[in-house]
C-alpha positions in Angstrom: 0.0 0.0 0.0 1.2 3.0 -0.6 1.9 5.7 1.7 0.8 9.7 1.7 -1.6 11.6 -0.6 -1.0 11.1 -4.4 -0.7 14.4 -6.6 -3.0 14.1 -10.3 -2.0 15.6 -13.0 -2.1 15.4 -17.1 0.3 13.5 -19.0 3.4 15.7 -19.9 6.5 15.4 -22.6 9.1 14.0 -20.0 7.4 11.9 -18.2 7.8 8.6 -20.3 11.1 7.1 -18.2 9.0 7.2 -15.0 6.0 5.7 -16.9 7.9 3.1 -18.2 9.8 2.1 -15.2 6.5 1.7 -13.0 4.9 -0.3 -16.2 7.6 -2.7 -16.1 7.8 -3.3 -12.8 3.6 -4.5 -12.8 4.3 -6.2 -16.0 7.4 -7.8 -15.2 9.0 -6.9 -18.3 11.2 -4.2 -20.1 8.9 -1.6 -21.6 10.6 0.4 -24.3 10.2 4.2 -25.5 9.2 2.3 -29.1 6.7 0.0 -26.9 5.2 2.8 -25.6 4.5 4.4 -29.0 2.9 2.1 -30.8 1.2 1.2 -27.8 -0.1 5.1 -27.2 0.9 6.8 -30.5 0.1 10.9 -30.8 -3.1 11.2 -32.6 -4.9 14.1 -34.0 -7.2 14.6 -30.5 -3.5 14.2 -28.1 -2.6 11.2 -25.8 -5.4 10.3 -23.0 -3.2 9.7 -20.2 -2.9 11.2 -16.7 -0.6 10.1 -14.4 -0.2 10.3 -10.2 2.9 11.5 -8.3 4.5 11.3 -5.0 6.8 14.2 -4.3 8.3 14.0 -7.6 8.4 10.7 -8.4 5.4 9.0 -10.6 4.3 6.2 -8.9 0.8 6.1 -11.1 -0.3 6.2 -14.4 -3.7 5.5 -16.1 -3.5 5.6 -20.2 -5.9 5.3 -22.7 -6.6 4.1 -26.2 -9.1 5.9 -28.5 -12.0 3.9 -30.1 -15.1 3.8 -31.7 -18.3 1.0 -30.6 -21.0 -0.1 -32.6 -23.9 -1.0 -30.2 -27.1 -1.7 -32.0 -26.5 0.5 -35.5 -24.9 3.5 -33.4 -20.9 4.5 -33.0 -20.0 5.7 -30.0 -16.4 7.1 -28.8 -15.3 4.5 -26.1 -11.8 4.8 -24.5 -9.5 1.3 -24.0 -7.7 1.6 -20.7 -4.3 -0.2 -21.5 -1.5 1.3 -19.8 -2.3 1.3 -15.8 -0.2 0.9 -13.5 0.6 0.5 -10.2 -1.1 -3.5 -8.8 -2.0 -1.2 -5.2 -5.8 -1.6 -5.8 -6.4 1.7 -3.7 -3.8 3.8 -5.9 -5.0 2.1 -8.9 -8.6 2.9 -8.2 -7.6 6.7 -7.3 -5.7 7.1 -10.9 -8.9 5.7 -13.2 -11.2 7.6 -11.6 -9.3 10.8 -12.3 -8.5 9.5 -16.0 -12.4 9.2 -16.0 -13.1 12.5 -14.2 -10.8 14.2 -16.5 -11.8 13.1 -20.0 -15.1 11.4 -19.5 -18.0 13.4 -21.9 -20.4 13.0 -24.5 -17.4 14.8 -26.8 -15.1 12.1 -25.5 -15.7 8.6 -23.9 -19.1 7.2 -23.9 -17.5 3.7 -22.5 -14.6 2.7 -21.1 -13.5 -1.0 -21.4 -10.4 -2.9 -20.0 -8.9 -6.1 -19.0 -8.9 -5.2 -15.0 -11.6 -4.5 -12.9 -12.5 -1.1 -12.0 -14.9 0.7 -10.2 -18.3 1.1 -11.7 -17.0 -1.2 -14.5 -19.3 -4.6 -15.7 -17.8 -7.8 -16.2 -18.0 -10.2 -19.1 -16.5 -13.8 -19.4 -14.3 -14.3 -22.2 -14.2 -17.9 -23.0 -10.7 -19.4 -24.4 -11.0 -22.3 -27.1 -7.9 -24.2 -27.6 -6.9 -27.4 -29.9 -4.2 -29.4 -29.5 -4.5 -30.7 -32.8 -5.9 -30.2 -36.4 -9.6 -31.5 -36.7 -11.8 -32.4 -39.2 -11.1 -31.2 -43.0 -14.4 -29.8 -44.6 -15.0 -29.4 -48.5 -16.6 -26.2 -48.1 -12.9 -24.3 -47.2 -12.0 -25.1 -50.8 -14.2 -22.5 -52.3 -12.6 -19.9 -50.2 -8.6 -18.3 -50.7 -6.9 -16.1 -48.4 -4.3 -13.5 -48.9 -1.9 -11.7 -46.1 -3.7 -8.3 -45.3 -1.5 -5.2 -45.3 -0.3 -2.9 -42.6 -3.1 -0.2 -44.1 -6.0 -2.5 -45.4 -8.9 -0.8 -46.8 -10.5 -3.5 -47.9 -11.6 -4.3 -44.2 -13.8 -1.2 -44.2 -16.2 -2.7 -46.6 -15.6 -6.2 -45.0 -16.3 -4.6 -41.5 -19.7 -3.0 -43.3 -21.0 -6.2 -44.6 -20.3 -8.2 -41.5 -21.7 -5.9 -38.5 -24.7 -6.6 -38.5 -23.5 -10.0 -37.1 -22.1 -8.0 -34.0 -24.6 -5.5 -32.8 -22.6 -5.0 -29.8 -18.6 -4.8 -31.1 -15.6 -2.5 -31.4 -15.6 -1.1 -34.7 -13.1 -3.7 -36.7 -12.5 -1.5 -39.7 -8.6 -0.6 -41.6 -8.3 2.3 -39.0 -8.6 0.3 -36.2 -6.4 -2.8 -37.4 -3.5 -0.4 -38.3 -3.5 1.0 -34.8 -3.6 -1.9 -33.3 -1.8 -4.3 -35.4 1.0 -2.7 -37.3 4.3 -2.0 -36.5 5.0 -3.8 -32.6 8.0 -3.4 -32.2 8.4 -6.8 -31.0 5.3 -9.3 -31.7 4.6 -10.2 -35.2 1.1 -10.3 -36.3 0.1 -12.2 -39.3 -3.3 -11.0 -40.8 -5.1 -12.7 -43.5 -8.2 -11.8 -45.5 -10.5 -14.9 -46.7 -12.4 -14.3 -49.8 -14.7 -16.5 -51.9 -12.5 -18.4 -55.0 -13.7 -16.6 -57.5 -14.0 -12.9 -55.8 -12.3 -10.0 -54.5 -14.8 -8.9 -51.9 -13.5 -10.2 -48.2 -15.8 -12.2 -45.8 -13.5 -12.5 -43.1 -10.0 -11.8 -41.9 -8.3 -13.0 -38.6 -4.8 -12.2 -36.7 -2.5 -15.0 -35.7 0.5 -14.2 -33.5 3.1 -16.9 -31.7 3.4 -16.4 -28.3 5.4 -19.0 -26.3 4.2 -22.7 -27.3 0.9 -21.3 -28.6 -0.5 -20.2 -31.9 -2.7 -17.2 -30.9 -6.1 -15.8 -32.7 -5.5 -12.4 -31.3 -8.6 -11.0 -34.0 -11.3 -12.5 -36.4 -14.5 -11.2 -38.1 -16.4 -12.9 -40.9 -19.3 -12.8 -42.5 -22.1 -15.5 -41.0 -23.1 -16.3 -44.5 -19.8 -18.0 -45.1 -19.2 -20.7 -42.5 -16.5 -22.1 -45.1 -14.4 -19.1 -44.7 -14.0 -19.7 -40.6 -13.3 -22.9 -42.0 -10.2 -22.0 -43.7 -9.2 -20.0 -41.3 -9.4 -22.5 -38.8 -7.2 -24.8 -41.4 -4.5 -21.3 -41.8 -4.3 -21.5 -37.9 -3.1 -25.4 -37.8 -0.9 -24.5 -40.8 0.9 -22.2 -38.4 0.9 -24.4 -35.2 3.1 -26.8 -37.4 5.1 -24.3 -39.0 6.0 -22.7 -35.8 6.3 -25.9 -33.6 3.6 -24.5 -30.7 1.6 -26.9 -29.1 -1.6 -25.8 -28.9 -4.3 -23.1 -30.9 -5.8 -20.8 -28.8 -8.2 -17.8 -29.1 -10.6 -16.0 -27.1 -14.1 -15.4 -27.5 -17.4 -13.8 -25.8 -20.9 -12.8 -28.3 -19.8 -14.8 -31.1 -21.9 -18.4 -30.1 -21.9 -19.3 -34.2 -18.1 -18.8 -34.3 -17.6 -21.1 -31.0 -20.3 -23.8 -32.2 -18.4 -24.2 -35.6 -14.8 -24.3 -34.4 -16.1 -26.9 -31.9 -16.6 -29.2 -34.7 -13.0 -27.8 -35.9 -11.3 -29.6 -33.2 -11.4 -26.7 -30.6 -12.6 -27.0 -27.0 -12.8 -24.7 -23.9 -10.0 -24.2 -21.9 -9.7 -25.7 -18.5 -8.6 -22.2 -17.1 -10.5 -20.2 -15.3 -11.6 -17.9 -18.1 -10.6 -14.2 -18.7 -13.1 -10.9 -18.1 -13.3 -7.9 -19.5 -14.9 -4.6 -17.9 -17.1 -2.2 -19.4 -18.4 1.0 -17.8 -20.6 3.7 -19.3 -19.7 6.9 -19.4 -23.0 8.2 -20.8 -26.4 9.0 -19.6 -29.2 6.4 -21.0 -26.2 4.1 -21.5 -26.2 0.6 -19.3 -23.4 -1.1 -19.0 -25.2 -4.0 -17.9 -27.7 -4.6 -20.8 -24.7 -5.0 -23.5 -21.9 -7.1 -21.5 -23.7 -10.1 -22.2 -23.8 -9.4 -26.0 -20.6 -7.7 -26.1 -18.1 -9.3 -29.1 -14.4 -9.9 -27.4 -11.4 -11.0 -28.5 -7.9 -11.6 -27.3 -7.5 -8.1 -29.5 -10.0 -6.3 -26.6 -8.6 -7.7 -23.4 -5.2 -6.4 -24.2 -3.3 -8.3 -26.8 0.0 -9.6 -27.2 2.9 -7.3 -26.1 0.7 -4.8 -24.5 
C-alpha cells in the first residue's frame, strides 16, 4: 500500500522514463520508449493519459486508447484503458477515476473498457478455445482463398460494413482500427489474413495470428455469417501455423460470437480448463447501461489487451 496523498496531474513530454519504469515493474518486463508508442501513438485529439505523483516521483499512471463501438447501429467514442499501472488496488482505483473524471464526456468517452476491474465497470466472461491438434477437414474451405492483409488495409472497411450486423454490440473492426492496433510492434509479429470466396475479391472475413510462447494465438477475427467455409479455412491457416511454428496448442478467445464457437467446436477446438478471462465495461454516458450489453458484447484476445501490451 502506498503511503501519503498522491498528486494528479495530465500527461506531460518527460514523463515517459517514469511511466515506463512503473509499467515494467507490474508487468514484469522491459517496456521500451518504441513499446510505448505504438502502444499510445500521438493522434490528432493528443494522448489520454494522466498520471499520479508522490513528491516528484510517478508512482501512477492511467492511459488510454481511443476507439469507436457499434452497439445496435450507433458509433459511440469509447476509451481502452491499456497502460495502468501501479497492482496497489487503492492507488489504482484513485488514478482511473481521475482518468475518467478528466476526459469522461459526451465529446469524448461514452465507455470505457479494459482487462482489469475497476470501479463502476461490468464484467463479461471471455471464454478461451484451444486445440491441441488439427480437426476435421471440410469441403466447403475449398471454395474460399486467403491472402496476407496489409499494414493499411482498406479492404476491411467494406468487410467490416457487410459483417456488423453479425455483431450489434462490437468494437468497430475497420482498416483504422487494425492499423492501430496491429501494425508496426516493435516486438510481436502479427500475421493477418483476409478470406475471400475463389472466385471474388470482396472479403468475408480476416483473422490475426500471433506466436506467443508454445501457442498459436487468434488475437482477431470477423467474418461474414453467410460464409461458415471461410471460418473454415481460417481455422485450417491457424493449424498451418501451429506446425510451422512448432507450438503446441491453438488458442483464441471469445465472448458474443456463439456461431463462431459452435463451428470451431466441430474444428477440433474446445474450452479451456482455465478459469476464463473478463473484461470490464463502464458507461460513461447517460441512458447508456453497462449492464444490458456485456452479455452481448463481441471480445477477442485483441480487446482484453493483446500480445505485447
Amino acid at each position: 500500500m502506498g503511503s501519503g496523498e498522491l498528486d494528479f496531474r495530465l500527461y506531460r513530454e518527460g514523463d515517459e522514463q517514469g511511466i515506463l519504469r512503473i509499467l515494467s515493474e507490474e508487468a514484469g518486463l522491459r517496456y521500451s520508449i518504441d513499446h510505448w508508442t505504438w502502444l499510445l501513438p500521438l493522434g490528432e485529439k493528443g494522448r489520454a493519459i494522466v498520471v499520479g505523483e508522490r513528491g516528484s516521483e510517478i508512482v501512477a499512471v492511467c492511459a488510454g486508447c481511443r476507439l469507436r463501438f457499434a452497439i445496435d447501429g450507433r458509433e459511440l467514442a469509447a476509451v481502452e484503458l491499456r497502460g495502468l499501472a501501479p497492482r496497489d488496488r487503492g492507488d489504482r482505483e484513485r488514478v482511473v477515476d481521475y482518468f475518467i473524471d478528466t476526459f469522461a464526456s459526451p465529446e469524448s468517452f461514452a465507455l470505457a473498457m479494459a482487462h482489469f476491474e475497476f470501479e463502476g465497470a461490468e464484467q463479461t466472461p471471455v471464454t478461451a478455445l484451444v486445440r491441441e491438434k488439427a480437426g476435421s477437414v471440410t469441403p466447403r474451405r475449398l471454395l474460399y482463398r486467403a491472402e496476407p492483409a496489409r499494414d493499411w488495409e482498406p479492404r476491411l472497411d467494406a468487410l467490416w460494413e457487410r459483417a456488423r450486423n453479425s455483431y450489434p454490440v462490437s468494437v468497430v473492426r475497420n482498416a483504422d482500427r487494425a492499423l492501430r492496433r496491429f501494425a508496426g510492434h516493435p516486438s510481436v509479429q502479427h500475421h493477418r489474413f483476409l478470406v475471400f470466396p475463389r472466385y471474388s475479391s470482396s472479403p468475408v472475413a480476416v483473422a490475426v495470428f500471433a506466436k506467443h510462447g508454445s501457442e498459436c494465438c487468434w488475437l482477431d477475427v470477423i467474418w461474414d455469417h453467410e460464409h461458415p467455409g471461410a471460418l473454415d479455412l481460417l481455422a485450417h491457416i491457424s493449424g498451418r501455423l501451429r506446425a510451422q511454428w512448432g507450438s503446441r496448442e491453438e488458442r483464441l478467445w471469445l465472448a458474443g460470437d456463439e456461431t463462431a464457437s459452435k463451428l470451431l467446436a466441430g474444428r477440433g477446438f474446445r474450452p479451456a480448463t482455465s478459469t476464463p478471462d473478463f473484461a470490464w465495461l463502464r458507461s460513461l454516458a447517460p441512458g447508456l447501461e453497462a449492464g444490458d450489453i456485456v452479455g452481448r458484447a463481441y471480445l477477442t484476445l485483441a480487446d482484453l489487451g493483446g500480445l505485447g501490451s
